[in-house]
C-alpha positions as CSV (number, residue, x, y, z in Angstrom):
1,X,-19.4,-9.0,6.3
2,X,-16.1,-6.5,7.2
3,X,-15.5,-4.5,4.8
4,X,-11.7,-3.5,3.5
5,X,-11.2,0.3,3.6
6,X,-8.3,0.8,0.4
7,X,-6.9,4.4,1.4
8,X,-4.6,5.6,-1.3
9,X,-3.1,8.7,-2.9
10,X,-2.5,9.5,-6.3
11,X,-0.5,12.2,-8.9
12,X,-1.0,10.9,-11.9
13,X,-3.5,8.7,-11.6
14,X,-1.6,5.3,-12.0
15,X,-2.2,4.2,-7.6
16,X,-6.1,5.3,-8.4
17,X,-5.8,3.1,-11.3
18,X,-4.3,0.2,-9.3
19,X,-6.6,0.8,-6.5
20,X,-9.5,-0.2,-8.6
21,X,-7.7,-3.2,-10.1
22,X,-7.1,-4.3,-6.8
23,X,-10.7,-4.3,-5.4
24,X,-11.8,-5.7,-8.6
25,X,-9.4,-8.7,-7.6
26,X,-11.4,-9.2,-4.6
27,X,-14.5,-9.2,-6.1
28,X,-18.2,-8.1,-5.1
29,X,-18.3,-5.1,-3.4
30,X,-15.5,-6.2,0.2
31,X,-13.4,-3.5,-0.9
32,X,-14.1,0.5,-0.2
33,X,-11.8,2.5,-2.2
34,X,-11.2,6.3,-0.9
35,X,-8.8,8.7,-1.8
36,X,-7.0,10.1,0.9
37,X,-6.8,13.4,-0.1
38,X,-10.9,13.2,1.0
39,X,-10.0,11.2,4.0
40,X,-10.0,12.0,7.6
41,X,-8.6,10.0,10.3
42,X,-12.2,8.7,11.7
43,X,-12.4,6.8,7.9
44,X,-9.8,4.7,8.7
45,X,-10.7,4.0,12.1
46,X,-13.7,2.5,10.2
47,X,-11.8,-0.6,9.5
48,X,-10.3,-3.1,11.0
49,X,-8.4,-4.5,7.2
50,X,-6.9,-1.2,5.8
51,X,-5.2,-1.4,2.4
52,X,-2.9,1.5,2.0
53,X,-1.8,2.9,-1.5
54,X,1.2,5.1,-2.5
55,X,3.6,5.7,-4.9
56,X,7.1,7.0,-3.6
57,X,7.4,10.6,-5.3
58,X,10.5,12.6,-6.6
59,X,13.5,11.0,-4.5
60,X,12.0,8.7,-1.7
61,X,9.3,10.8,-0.8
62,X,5.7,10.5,0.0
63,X,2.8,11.5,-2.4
64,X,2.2,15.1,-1.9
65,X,-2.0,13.7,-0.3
66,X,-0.5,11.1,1.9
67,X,2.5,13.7,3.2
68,X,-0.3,16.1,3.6
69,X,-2.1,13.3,5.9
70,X,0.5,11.8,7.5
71,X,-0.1,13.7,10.9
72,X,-3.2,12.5,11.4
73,X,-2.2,9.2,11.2
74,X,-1.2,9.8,14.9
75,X,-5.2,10.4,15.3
76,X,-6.3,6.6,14.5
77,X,-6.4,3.9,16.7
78,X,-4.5,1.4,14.3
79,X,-4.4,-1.7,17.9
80,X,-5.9,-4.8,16.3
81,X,-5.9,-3.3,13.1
82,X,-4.3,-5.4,9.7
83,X,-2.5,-3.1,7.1
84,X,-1.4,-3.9,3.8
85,X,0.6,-1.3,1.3
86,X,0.8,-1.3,-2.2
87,X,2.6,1.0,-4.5
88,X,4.1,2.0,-7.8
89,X,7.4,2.8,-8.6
90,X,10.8,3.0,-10.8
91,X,13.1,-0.1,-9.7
92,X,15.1,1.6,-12.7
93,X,14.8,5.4,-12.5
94,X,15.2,5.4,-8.9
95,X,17.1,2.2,-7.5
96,X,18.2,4.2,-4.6
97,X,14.5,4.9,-3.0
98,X,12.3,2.0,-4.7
99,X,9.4,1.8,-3.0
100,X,10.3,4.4,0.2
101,X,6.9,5.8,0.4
102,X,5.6,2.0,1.8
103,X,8.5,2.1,4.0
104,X,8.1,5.2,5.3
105,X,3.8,4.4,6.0
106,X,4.7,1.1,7.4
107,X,7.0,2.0,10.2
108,X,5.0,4.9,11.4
109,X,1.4,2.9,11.3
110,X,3.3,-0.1,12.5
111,X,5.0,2.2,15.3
112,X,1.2,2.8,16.0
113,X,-0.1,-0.4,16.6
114,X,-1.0,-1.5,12.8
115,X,0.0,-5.1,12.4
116,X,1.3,-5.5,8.6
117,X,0.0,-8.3,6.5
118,X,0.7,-8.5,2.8
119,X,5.0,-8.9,2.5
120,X,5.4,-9.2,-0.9
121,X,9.2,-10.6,-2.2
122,X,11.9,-8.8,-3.5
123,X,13.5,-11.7,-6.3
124,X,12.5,-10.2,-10.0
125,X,13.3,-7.2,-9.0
126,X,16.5,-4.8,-9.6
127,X,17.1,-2.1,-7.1
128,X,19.7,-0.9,-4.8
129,X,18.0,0.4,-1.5
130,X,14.8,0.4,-0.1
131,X,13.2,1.8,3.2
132,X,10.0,-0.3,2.3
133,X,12.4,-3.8,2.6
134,X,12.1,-5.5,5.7
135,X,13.5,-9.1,6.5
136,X,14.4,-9.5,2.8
137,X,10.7,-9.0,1.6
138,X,9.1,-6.3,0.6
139,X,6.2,-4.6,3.8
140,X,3.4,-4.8,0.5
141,X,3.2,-5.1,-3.2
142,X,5.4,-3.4,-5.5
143,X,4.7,-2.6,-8.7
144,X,6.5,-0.6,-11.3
145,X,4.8,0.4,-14.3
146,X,7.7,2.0,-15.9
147,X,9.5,-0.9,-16.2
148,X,7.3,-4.2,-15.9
149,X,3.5,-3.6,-16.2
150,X,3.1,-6.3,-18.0
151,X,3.7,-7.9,-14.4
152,X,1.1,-5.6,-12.6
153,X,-1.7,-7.6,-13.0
154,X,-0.3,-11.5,-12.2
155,X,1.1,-9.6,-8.9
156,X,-2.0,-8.4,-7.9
157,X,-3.9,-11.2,-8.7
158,X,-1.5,-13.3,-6.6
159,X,-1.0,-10.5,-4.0
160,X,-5.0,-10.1,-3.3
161,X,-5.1,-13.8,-3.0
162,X,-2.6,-14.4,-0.2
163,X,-4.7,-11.5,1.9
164,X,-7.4,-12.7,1.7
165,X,-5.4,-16.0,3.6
166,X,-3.7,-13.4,5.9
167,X,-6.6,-11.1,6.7
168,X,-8.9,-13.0,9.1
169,X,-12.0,-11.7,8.2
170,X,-15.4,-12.9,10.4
């Protein structure tokens, strides 16, 4: 069967943390979680289901792994490739740039070919701005662990069940 590569990138360990929760929602062993930081361009190309993880740092910014890699996202062949995103952030602390990291990974891999599965809505929610909002829904699953965890893991549960509807695996 096709395996799922789950790229992500973490600072304090909280999108390493969700990573795993989220291949444990799949189940068995579909899921191959990687750290980015130890990734190069021919892992991704691996897959044709990527799952991409990160949490928007500081004020809208990329994790320091995934800014780090984000060149050599110009070195995968993302045609015919699905992408989902997922990430943590502060709806409260940062209502401004919630979720901008996604936004920011979406549009370039998108601008690359990736096709984006995996829009997660924006109602129970409170936020100003977002560059990861796109036709009123969110391009993957938001989470924020400052202010809702106790959310985290319904969302991914029902997240991780409308992919695996939207990723057409053989």
């Amino acid at each position: 069967m096709t395996k799922i590569g789950l790229f992500y990138g973490s600072q304090m360990g909280n999108t390493a943390d969700i990573a795993e929760r989220i291949a444990q929602a799949w189940g068995g062993d579909l899921v191959e979680v990687q750290d980015i930081a130890q990734a190069s361009p021919d892992d991704l190309a691996n897959y044709s289901c990527l799952i991409i993880g990160c949490p928007t740092w500081n004020i809208g910014e990329l994790q320091s792994d995934w800014e780090a890699f984000f060149p050599d996202l110009a070195d995968v062949n993302f045609a015919g490739k699905q992408v989902a995103y997922f990430g943590p952030g502060d709806q409260v602390g940062y209502a401004d740039n919630f979720m901008d990291a996604l936004g920011i990974l979406e549009a370039e891999i998108s601008r690359l070919g990736g096709k984006t599965v995996g829009y997660w809505p924006t109602t129970g929610y409170d936020f100003n701005e977002s560059q990861a909002v796109k036709n009123g829904k969110f391009v993957g699953l938001a989470l924020d662990e400052d202010n809702q965890a106790e959310l985290t893991d319904s969302r991914i549960q029902a997240w991780v069940s409308q992919l695996k509807g939207e990723f057409q695996l053989p």
